[in-house]
C-alpha positions as CSV (number, residue, x, y, z in Angstrom):
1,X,-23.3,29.9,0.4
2,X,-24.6,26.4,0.4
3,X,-23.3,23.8,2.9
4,X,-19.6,25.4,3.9
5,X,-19.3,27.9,6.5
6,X,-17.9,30.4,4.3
7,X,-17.8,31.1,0.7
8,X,-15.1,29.0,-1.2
9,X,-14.3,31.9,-3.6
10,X,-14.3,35.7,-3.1
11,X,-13.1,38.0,-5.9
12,X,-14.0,41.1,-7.7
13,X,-16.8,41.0,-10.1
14,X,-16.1,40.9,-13.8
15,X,-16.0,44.1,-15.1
16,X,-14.8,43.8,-18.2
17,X,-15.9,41.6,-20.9
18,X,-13.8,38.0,-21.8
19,X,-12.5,38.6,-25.0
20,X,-13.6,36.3,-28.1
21,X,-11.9,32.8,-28.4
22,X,-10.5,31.4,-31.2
23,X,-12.0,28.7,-33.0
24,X,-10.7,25.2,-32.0
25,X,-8.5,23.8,-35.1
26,X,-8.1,20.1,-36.3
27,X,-4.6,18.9,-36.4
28,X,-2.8,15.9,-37.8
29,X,-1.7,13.3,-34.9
30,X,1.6,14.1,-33.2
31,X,4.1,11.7,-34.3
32,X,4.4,11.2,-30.2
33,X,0.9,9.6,-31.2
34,X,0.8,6.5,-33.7
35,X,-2.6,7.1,-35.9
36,X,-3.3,3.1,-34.8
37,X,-2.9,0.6,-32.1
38,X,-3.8,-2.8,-31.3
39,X,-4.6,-4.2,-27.9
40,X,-7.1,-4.7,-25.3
41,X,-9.9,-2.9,-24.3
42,X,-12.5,-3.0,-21.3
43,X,-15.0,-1.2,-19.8
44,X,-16.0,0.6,-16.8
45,X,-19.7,1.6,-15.9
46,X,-21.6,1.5,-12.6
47,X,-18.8,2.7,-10.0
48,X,-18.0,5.9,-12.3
49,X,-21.1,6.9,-13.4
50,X,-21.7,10.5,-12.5
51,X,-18.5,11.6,-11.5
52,X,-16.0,13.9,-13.2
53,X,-13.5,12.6,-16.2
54,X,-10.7,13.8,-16.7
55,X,-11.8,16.3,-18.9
56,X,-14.0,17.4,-16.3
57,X,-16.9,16.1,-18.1
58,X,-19.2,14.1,-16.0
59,X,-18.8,10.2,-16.9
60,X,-22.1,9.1,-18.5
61,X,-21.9,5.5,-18.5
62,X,-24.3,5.0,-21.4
63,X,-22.5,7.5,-23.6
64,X,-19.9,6.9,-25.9
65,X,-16.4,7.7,-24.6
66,X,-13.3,6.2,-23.6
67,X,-9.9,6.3,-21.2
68,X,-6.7,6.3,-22.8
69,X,-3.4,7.2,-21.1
70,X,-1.5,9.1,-23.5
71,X,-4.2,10.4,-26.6
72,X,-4.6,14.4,-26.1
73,X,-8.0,14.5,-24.5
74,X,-10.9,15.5,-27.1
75,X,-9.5,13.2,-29.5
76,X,-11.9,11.5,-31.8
77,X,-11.1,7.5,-32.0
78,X,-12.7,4.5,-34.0
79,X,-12.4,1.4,-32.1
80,X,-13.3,-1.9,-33.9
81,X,-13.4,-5.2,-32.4
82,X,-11.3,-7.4,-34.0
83,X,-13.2,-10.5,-33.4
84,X,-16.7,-9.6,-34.4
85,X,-15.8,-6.7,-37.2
86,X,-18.2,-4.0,-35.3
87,X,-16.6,-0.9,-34.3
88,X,-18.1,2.3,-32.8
89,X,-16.8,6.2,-32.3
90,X,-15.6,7.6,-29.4
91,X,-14.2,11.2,-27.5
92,X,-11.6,10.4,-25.3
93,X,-12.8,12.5,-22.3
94,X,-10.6,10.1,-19.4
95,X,-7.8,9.0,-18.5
96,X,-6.7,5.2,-18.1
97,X,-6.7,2.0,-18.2
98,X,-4.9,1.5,-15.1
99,X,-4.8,-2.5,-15.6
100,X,-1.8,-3.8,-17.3
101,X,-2.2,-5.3,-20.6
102,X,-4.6,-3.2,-21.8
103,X,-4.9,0.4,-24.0
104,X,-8.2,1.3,-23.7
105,X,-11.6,1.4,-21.5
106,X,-14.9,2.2,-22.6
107,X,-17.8,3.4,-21.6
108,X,-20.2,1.0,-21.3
109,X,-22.3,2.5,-24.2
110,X,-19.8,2.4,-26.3
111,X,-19.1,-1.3,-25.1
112,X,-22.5,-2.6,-26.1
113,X,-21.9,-1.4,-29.4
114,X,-19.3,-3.3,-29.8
115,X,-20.9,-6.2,-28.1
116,X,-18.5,-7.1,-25.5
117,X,-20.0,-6.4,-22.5
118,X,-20.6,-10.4,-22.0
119,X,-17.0,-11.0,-22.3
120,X,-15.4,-7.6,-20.8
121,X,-12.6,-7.3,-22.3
122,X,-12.3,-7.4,-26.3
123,X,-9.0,-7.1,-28.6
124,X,-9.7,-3.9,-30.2
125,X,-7.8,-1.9,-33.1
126,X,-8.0,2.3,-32.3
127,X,-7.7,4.9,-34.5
128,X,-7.6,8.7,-34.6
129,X,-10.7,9.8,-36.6
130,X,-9.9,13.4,-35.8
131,X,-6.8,15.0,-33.4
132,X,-7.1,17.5,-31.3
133,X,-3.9,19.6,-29.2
């Protein structure tokens, strides 16, 4: 029961069993979706860490992921910094930036990699590595 005064959920148990899935497939981008972009990135940490994403995976701060508003979430991106050349590989698990100006936010792992964390925000080029529905 935990802390609440009552159960949150009551149902019937499961009598049956789920039937199998089918495997996830790999699809070309959407042409909703451009396969690059250009623009700004940032990169949250701290505040986040530990909560849920989006996705409902819990935000690791020192993993490599990143917010983006419209990319289907599960999609694979390479994000290179355009100044420095170094670029890293990310799941978008979020969604965001909510700061004008910008098209992406990292996690702060993936922000080290890319060695901006001195300057916060980096112009970055994105690209689908792999799509996802």
């Amino acid at each position: 029961m935990g802390c609440a005064s009552h159960p949150r959920y009551r149902g019937k148990p499961i009598t049956e069993k789920p039937k199998p899935s089918k495997p996830s497939r790999t699809v070309s981008p959407s042409p909703k979706y451009r396969s690059s972009q250009i623009g700004y990135t940032s990169y949250y940490a701290h505040k986040f860490h530990g909560r849920p994403t989006a996705s409902g995976e819990i935000y690791d701060m020192n993993g490599l992921s990143a917010a983006h508003r419209e990319l289907p979430l599960g999609t694979i991106i390479r994000v290179t910094h355009l100044s420095n050349g170094k670029s890293v590989v990310v799941k978008v698990n979020d969604r965001g930036p909510f700061v004008d100006g910008r098209i992406l936010d990292l996690s702060l792992g993936a922000a080290k990699k890319l060695d901006m964390v001195n300057e916060g925000v980096a112009r970055v080029k994105i690209e689908i590595v792999k799509a996802v529905n």
